[in-house]
C-alpha positions as CSV (number, residue, x, y, z in Angstrom):
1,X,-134.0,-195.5,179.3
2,X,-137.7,-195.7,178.7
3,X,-137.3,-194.5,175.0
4,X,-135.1,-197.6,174.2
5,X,-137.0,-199.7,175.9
6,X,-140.3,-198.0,173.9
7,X,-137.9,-198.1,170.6
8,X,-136.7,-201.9,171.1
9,X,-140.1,-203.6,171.7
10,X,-141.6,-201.3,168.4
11,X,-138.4,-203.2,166.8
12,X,-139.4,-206.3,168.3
13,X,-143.1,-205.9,167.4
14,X,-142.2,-204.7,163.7
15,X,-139.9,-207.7,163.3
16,X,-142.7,-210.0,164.7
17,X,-144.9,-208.4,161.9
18,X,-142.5,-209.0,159.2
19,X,-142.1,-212.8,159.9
20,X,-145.7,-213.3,160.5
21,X,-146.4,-211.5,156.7
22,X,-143.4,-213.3,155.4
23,X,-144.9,-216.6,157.1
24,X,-148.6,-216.0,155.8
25,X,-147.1,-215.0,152.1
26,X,-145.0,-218.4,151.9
27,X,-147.9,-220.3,153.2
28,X,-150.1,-218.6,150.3
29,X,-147.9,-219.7,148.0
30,X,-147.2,-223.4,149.1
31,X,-151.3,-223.5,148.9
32,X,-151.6,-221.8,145.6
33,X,-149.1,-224.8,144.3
34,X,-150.9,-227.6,145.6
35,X,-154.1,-226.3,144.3
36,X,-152.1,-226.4,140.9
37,X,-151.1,-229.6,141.5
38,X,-154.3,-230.9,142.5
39,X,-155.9,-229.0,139.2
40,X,-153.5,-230.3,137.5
41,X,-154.2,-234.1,138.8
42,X,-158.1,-233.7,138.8
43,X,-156.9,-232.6,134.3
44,X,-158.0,-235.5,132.0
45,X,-155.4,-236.6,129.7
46,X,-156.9,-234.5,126.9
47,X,-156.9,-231.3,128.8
48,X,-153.4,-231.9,129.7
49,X,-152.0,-232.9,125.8
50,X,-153.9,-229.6,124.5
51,X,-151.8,-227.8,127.2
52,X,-149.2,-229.4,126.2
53,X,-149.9,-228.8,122.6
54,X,-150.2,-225.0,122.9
55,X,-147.2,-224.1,125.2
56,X,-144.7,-226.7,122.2
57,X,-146.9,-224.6,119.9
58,X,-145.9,-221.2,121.6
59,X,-142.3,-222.6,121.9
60,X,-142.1,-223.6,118.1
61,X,-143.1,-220.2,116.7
62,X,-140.2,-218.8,118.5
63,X,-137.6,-220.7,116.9
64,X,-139.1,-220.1,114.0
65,X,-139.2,-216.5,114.3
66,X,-135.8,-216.7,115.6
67,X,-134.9,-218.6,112.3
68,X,-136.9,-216.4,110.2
69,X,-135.0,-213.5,111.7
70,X,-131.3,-215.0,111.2
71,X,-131.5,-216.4,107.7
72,X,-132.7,-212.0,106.8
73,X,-130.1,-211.0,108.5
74,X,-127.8,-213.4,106.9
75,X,-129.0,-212.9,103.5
76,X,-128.5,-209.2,103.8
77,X,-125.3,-209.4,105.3
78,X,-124.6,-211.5,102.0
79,X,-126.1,-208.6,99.9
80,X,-124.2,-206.2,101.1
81,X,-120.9,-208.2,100.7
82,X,-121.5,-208.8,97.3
83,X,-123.0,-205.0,96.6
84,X,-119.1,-204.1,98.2
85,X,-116.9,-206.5,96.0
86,X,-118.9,-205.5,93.0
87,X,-117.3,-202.2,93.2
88,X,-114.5,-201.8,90.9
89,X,-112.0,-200.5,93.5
90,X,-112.7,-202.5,96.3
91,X,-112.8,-205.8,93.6
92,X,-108.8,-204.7,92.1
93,X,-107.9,-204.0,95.5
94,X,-108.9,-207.6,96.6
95,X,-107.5,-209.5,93.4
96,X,-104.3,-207.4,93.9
97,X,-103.9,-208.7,97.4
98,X,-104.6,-212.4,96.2
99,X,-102.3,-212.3,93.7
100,X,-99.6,-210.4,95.8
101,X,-99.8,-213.4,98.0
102,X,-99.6,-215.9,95.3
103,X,-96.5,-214.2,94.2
104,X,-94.8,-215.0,97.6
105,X,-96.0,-218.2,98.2
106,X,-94.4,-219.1,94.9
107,X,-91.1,-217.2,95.5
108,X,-91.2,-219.1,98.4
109,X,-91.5,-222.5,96.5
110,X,-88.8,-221.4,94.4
111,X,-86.3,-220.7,97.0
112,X,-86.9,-223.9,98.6
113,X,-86.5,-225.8,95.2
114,X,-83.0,-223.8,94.7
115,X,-82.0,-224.7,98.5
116,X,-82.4,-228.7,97.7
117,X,-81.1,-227.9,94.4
118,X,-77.7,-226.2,95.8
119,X,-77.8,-228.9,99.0
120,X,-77.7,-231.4,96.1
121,X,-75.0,-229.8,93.9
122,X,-72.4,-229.3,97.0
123,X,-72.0,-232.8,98.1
């Protein structure tokens, strides 16, 4: 009985702990933000547009290194399309497939013409 009793009010006393660093943390940092505010307010207008400057400077240089990034990427993807086509197999194999297609697409016309042509004819 006296160990649980011993046990709960260590819980109790550890819990109460917590809070109050919990409590003590949050209040550090609601004070370390109103000191940033207040810095922030006491900031001349030129201290804040060179802030401002620097942190759209920072921004900037990662789109553009972004940029830089996908247009080499997309220009060697381009490359290497072109290095594939150039080669003679892959370049018959590809023409043969277009005009494979051709073929049916006008086969297809054909029919269609001799269909209207025979619907004509019959009445």
């Amino acid at each position: 009985m006296k160990k649980e009793i011993v046990m709960a009010s260590m819980a109790m006393l550890l819990a109460s702990a917590a809070n109050a660093q919990e409590n003590t943390t949050a209040t550090q940092n609601e004070q370390q933000v109103q000191t940033e505010q207040q810095a922030e307010k006491k900031d001349g207008f030129f201290k804040r547009a060179f802030r401002d400057m620097k942190e759209s400077a920072r921004l900037q240089r990662k789109i553009d290194k972004a940029n830089y990034e996908a247009t080499k990427l997309e220009s060697k993807a381009f490359y290497q399309e072109q290095k594939r086509l150039s080669n003679p197999k892959v370049r018959t194999a590809t023409e043969k497939a277009r005009m494979e297609q051709e073929l049916q697409a006008a086969n297809e016309r054909k029919q269609a013409a001799q269909a209207k042509l025979d619907s004509i004819r019959n009445k």
